[in-house]
C-alpha positions in Angstrom: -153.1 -145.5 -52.6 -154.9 -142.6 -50.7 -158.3 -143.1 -50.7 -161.3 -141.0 -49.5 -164.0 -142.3 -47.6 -167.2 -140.5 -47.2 -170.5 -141.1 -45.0 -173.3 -139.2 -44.5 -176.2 -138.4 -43.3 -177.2 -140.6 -39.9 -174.3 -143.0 -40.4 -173.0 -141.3 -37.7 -175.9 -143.4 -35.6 -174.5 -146.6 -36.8 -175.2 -148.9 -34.1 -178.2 -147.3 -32.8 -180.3 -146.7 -35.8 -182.4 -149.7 -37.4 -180.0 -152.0 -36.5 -182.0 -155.1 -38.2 -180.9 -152.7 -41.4 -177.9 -151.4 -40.3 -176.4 -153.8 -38.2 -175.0 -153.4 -34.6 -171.8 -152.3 -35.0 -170.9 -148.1 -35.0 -169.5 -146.3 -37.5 -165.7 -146.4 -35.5 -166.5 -150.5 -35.4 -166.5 -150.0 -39.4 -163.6 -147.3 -39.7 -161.8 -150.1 -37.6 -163.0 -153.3 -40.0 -161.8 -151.1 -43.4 -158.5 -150.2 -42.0 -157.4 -153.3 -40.5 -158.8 -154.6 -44.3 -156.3 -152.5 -46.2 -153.4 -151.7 -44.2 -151.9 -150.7 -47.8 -153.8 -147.7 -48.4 -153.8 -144.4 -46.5 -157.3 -144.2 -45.5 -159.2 -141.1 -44.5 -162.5 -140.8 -43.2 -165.6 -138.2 -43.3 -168.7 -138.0 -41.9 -171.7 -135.1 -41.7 -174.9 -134.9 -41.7 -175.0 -131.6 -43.6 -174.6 -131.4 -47.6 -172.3 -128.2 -47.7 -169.9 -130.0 -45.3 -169.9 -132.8 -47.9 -169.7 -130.4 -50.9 -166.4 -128.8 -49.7 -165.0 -132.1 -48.7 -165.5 -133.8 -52.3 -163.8 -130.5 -53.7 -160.5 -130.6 -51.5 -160.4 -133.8 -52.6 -159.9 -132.9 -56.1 -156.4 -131.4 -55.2 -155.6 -133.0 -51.9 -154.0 -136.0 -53.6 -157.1 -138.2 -53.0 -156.7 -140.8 -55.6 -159.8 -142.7 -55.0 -163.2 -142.1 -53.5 -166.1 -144.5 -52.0 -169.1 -142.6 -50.4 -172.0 -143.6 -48.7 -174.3 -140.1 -48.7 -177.0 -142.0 -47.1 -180.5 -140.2 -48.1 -178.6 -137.5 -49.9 -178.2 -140.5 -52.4 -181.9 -140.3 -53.8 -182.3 -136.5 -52.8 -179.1 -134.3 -53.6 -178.3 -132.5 -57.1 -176.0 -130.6 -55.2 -173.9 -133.5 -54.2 -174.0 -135.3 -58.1 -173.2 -132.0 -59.8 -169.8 -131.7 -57.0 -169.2 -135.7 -57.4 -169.4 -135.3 -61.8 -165.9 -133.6 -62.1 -164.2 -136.0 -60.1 -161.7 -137.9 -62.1 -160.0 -140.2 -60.0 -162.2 -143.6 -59.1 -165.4 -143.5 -57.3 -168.0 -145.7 -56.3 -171.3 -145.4 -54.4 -172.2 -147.7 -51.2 -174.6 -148.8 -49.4 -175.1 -150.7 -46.1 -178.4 -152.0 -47.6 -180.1 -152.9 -50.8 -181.5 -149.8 -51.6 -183.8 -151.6 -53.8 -185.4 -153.8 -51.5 -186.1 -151.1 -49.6 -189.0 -148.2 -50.2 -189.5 -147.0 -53.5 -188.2 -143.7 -53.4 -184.4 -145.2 -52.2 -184.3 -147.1 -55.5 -183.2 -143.9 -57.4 -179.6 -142.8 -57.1 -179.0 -139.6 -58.2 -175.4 -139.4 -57.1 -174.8 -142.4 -58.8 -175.7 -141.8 -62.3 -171.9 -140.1 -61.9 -170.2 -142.4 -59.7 -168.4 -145.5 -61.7 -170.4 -147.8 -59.9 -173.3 -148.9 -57.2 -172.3 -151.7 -54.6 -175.6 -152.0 -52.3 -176.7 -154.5 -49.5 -173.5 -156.2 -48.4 -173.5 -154.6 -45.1 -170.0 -153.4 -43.5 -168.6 -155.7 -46.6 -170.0 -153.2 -49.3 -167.1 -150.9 -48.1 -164.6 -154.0 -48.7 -165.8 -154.3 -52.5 -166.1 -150.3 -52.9 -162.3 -150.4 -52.3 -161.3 -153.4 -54.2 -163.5 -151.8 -57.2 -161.3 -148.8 -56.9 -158.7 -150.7 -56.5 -159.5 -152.3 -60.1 -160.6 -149.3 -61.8 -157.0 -147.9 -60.8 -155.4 -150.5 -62.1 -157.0 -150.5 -65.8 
């Protein structure tokens, strides 16, 4: 299965940034911990901090032979139409992660406007929120 995996904003700082939040280990550490995970899949990876770069990656993705999508767009999340409007016409699986529980977090992180489209929300399980992002798309492809 070929599956899409896209960060955004600051998770490029992984390691460095907050890391009573985040953890210690950088995004490369976690590239590493999802690919030795699921050796099965053909796993690509995408990071920016900037939302047209993201835009035009969800849309290649749409004809690229993606067949499943996890993201993790970081304060985009609870900021971006843009992004939900190009995540809505994706068909194949998606689901939204995050590193933390955006709800024990400040108020305004507890809305997700990205994922009112996404099939679902896995938030707070650390590095292991990727893990159950791919098994739920795993799932969903399998029903």
């Amino acid at each position: 299965m070929k599956i899409m995996i896209i960060n955004g904003p600051n998770l490029n700082l992984l390691g460095a940034r907050d890391t009573g939040i985040y953890g210690t280990g950088t995004l490369e550490d976690l590239q590493g911990f999802i690919s030795k995970s699921f050796k099965e899949h053909e796993i690509s990876y995408f990071q920016s901090n900037i939302e047209g770069e993201i835009i035009n990656k969800l849309q290649e993705s749409m004809s690229d032979g993606t067949e499943g999508l996890v993201t993790n767009l970081g304060a985009y999340t609870h900021t971006s139409v843009a992004l939900r409007d190009a995540l809505e016409p994706i068909k194949f699986p998606k689901v939204e992660v995050h590193i933390s529980n955006i709800h024990a977090r400040e108020s305004f992180r507890e809305k997700s406007l990205t994922g009112e489209v996404m099939d679902g929300i896995i938030t707070g399980f650390g590095k292991h929120s990727y893990i159950l992002g791919i098994q739920a798309i795993e799932h969903l492809s399998n029903n």
